[in-house]
Residue, then its C-alpha position, 0 to 999 in steps of 0.5 A: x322216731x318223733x322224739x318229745x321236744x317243744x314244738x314237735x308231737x310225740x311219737x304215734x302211729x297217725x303222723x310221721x316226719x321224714x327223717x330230715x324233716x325231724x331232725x331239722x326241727x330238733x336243730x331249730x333249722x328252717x323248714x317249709x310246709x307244701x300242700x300236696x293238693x297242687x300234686x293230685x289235683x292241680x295238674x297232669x302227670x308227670x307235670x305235677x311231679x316235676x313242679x312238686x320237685x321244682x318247688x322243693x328245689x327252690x327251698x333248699x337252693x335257700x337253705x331250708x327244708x322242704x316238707x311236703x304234707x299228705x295223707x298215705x294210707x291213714x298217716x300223716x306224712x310231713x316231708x315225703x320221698x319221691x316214691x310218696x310223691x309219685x304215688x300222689x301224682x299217679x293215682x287218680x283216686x287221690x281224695x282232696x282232703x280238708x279239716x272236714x274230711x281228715x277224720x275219716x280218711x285217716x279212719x278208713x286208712x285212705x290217702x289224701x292231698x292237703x289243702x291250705x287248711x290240712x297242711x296247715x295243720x300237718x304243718x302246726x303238728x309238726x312245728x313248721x310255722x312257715x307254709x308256701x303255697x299258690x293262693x288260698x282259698x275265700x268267699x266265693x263269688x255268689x257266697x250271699x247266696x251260696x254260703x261257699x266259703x273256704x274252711x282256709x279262712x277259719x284255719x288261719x284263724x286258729x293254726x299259728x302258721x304264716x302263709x306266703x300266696x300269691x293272695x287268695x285265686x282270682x276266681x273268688x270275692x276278694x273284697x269279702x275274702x279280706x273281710x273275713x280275714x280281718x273279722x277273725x284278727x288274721x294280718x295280711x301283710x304285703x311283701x314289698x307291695x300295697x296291693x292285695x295280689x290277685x293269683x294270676x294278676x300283681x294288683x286285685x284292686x284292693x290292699x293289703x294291711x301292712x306292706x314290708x319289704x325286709x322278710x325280717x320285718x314279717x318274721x318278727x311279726x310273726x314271733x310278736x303275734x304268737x308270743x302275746x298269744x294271739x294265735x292264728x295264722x298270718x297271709x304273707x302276700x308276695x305278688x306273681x313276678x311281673x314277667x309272668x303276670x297275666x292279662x287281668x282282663x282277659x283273666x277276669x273275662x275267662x273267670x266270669x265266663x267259667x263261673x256262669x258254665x259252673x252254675x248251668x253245669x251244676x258244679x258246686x261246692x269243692x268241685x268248683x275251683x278245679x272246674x275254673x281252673x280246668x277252663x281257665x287253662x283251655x281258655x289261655x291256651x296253658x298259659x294259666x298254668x304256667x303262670x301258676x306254676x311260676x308265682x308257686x316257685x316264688x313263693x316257695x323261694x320268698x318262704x324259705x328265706x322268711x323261714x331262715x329269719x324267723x329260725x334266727x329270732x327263735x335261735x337268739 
């Protein structure tokens, strides 16, 4: 089915391509990457469906491919069905899946939602170097203490993927979050803006290491990192339309407030981020979720077109 060419893994019975996907890669066409955490996780059926489908849809009206990534029944699928889709966004027992816990759902034929770090390598497998997602994850708040930190970071450090977010979720350490980043040589490249986004907010109040404003510019970066064989992944930061950017204050406020319940509740690890979220929307009324949903559908639109650029160096 997967057939042996640069870029595309052989044929085995733990990862599949759908048949657009595949033949997408053979003809060196633009593809993009989508977790599928955001399905199981990050928001209610049937809402979760429609939003997976809206984002698919804006990589197409681009020109480009979109390829959901997840874990069904011990296969990886890169690029799923609607079926797959709703199977994901109906089942309550869908496990969030990271690098960590790969391994063994794959094992026990389990399914499982990507995160930033496992579509990342679905994503690196199959040959898609452009992944469009909401923010990723960091160093969380307290990290001193806790030593909570995204295994995101340390993936970008390794996978040759780039990343279009929204900057890393406002919930987190942005400061030690970029620090990390460039600890471990992962460019954090604004597009058409200086400031780092902050999720829900356009400026977090820190930078980003390069701004550009043509998406060529990044794809060529891009082409230029990993041929000098820098490897690694790359954070292409694109700012929450300014129409549906959110309150920072009241963002920030909300935050710290849920952070504290976390700790007196003794929400921790990965539990952490979907319990903030969770109050975050009680706190806003939804609108933090509509919010969310908005900058995911930009960045799906911003990652389709790098993908096309970066397709047109590749092909020349």
């Amino acid at each position: 089915m997967i057939h042996s060419e640069k870029n595309i893994l052989n044929t085995n019975n733990w990862i599949q391509l759908s048949s657009e996907v595949e033949n997408a890669l053979k003809n060196a066409e633009p593809v993009v990457a989508l977790e599928s955490t955001i399905i199981s996780h990050g928001m209610s059926y049937p809402e979760n469906i429609e939003s997976a489908l809206t984002s698919e849809k804006k990589i197409r009206q681009q020109g480009a491919i979109p390829a959901t990534i997840a874990v069904i029944k011990g296969q990886i699928k890169v690029g799923l069905s609607e079926e797959e889709l709703n199977y994901l966004g109906e089942n309550n027992n869908i496990r969030k899946a990271s690098r960590r816990d790969l391994p063994m759902i794959l094992a026990s034929n389990s399914s499982g939602a990507t995160t930033v770090a496992t579509t990342m390598i679905g994503a690196s497998m199959a040959g898609i170097k452009v992944f469009a997602t909401g923010g990723i994850g960091g160093v969380h708040r307290g990290a001193s203490e806790t030593f909570d930190i995204s295994a995101d970071l340390l993936e970008l450090a390794k996978t040759e993927v780039a990343v279009v977010c929204a900057g890393a979720k406002s919930i987190l350490d942005i400061g030690l979050t970029l620090e990390v980043l460039e600890t471990h040589g992962v460019p954090v490249i604004g597009y058409q803006t200086d400031a780092f986004p902050g999720f829900y907010v356009r400026d977090s109040g820190f930078g980003v290491d390069d701004r550009a404003n043509d998406l060529a510019i990044i794809a060529s970066a891009m082409h230029y990192k990993w041929q000098l064989g820098l490897g690694g992944g790359i954070v292409v930061a694109n700012p929450i339309p300014k129409e549906d950017e959110m309150d920072p204050t009241l963002i920030d406020n909300a935050i710290t407030n849920a952070v504290v319940e976390a700790e007196k509740n003794g929400i921790k690890g990965k539990e952490v981020t979907p319990y903030i979220l969770a109050k975050l929307h009680q706190v806003t009324e939804g609108k933090s979720l509509y919010a969310n949903k908005q900058l995911v559908y930009h960045n799906a639109h911003v990652a389709a077109k790098l993908a096309i650029e970066y397709a047109r160096i590749n092909n020349r």
